[in-house]
KOLNU-189177 format. One record per residue (C-alpha): residue number from 0; residue in one letter; x, y, z. Coordinates in steps of 0.1 Angstrom, whole numbers. Example, Ala and Ser with C-alpha at 12.3 -4.5 7.8 and 13.67 -1.06 7.14 Angstrom:
<pts>
num;residuo;px;py;pz
0;A;123;-45;78
1;S;137;-11;71
</pts>
This chain:
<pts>
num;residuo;px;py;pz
0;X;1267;1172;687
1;X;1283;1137;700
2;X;1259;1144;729
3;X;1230;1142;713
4;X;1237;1115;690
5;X;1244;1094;718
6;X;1219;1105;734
7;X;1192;1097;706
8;X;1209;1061;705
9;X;1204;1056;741
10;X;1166;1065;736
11;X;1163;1038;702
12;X;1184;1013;722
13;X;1159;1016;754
14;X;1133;1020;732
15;X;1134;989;708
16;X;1161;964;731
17;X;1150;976;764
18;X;1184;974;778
19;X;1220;995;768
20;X;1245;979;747
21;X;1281;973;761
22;X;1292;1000;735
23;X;1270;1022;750
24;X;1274;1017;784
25;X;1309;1023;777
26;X;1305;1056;760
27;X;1283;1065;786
28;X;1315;1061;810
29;X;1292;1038;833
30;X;1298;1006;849
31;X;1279;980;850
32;X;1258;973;884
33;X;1277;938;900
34;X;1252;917;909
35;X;1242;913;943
36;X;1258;882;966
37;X;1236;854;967
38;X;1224;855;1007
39;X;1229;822;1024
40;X;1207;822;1051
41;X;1226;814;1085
42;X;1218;785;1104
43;X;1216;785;1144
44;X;1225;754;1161
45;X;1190;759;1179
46;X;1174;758;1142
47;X;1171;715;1140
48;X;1156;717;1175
49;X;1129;739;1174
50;X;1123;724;1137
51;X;1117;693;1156
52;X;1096;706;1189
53;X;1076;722;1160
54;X;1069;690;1141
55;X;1063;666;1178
56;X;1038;699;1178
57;X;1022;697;1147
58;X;1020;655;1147
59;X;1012;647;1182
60;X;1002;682;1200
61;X;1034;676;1225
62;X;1039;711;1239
63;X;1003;714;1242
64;X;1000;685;1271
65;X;1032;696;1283
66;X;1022;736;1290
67;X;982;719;1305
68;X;985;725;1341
69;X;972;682;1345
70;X;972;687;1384
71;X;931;687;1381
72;X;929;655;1362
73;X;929;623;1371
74;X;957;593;1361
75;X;930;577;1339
76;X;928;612;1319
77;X;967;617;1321
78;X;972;582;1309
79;X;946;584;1276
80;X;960;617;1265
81;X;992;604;1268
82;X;984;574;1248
83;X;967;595;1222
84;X;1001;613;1215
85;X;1027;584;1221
86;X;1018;569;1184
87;X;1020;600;1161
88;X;1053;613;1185
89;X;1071;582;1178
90;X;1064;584;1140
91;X;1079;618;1139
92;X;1108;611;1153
93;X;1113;579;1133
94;X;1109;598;1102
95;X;1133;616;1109
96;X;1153;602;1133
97;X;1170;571;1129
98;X;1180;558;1169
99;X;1200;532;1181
100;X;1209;521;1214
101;X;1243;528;1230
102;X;1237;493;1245
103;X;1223;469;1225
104;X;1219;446;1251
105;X;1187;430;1274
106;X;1180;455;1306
107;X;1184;439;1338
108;X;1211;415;1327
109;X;1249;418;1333
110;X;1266;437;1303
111;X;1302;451;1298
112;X;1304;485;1290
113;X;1314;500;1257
114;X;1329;532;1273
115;X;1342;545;1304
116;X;1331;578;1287
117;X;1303;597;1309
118;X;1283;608;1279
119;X;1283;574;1265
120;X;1279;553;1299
121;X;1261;565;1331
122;X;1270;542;1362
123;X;1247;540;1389
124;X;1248;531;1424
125;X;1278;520;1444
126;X;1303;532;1419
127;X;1345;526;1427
128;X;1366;555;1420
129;X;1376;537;1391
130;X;1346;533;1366
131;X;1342;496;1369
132;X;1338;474;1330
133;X;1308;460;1335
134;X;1271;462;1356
135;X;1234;454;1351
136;X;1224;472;1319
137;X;1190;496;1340
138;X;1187;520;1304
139;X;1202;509;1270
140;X;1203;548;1265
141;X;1197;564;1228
142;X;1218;577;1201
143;X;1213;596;1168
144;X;1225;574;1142
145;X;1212;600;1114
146;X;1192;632;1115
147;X;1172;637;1083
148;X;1150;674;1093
149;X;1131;692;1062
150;X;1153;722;1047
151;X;1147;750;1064
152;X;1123;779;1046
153;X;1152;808;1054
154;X;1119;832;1055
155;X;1105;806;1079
156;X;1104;816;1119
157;X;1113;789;1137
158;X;1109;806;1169
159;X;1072;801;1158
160;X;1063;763;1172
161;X;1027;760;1163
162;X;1010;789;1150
163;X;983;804;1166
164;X;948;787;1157
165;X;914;814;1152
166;X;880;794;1137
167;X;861;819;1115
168;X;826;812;1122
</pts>
């Protein structure tokens, strides 16, 4: 008879709370469903690149004129697409991009070098075995001095650069 009277309060409990009481479940010799781990979506250290080739995509059509075969054009055309792109690239990457030179210093004139460290400091020409302090500053060269990129949609495929385009006519 226990049976069916816990059965019958199963049904009203359903019924009229839509969910078991902890009594019940208990009686019921049950355990409560854990609930599932949260799922942290895993970042790839290619993620913040392709985020921004999709942007210089999106803003200033980038890996479109780089994928045109320009051989057939002239310089004049080369030049005015590449103008066309040049502003809206170099607003994407200042928004979220903050550079500064490794060399803040005037090219062409004599500077000492802040590193003897390779990926810092390229010298050029007749270079001594022993990388020398100083030369004529040819590139102040670039570094990231913050990286601000959009959170990533985890559901987003950022394998996907610019999506395909169809007009509906």
């Amino acid at each position: 008879m226990s049976k069916i009277s816990l059965a019958f309060r199963c049904f009203f409990a359903l019924l009229f709370g839509g969910k078991l009481s902890p009594e019940l479940i208990d009686e019921l010799g049950i355990k409560p469903k854990a609930a599932p781990a949260p799922v942290v979506p895993t970042v790839r250290t290619s993620d913040g690149a392709l985020q921004m080739l999709s942007i210089l995509q999106r803003d200033a059509r980038l890996l479109d004129f780089f994928m045109e075969d320009i051989g057939p054009f002239s310089d004049e055309q080369v030049g005015a697409a590449a103008r066309s792109m040049h502003g809206p690239a170099k607003e994407a990457i200042e928004r979220y991009v903050k550079l500064v030179p490794v060399v803040d210093g005037v090219e062409g004139t004599f500077v000492k070098a802040p590193s003897k460290d390779a990926a810092q400091v390229k010298f050029l020409g007749n270079v001594p075995a022993t990388a020398p302090d100083g030369g004529t500053l040819r590139h102040r060269g670039w570094r990231a001095a913050t990286v601000a990129l959009p959170p990533v949609n985890p559901r987003q495929d950022l394998t996907i650069l610019a999506p395909a385009e169809i007009e509906v006519e």
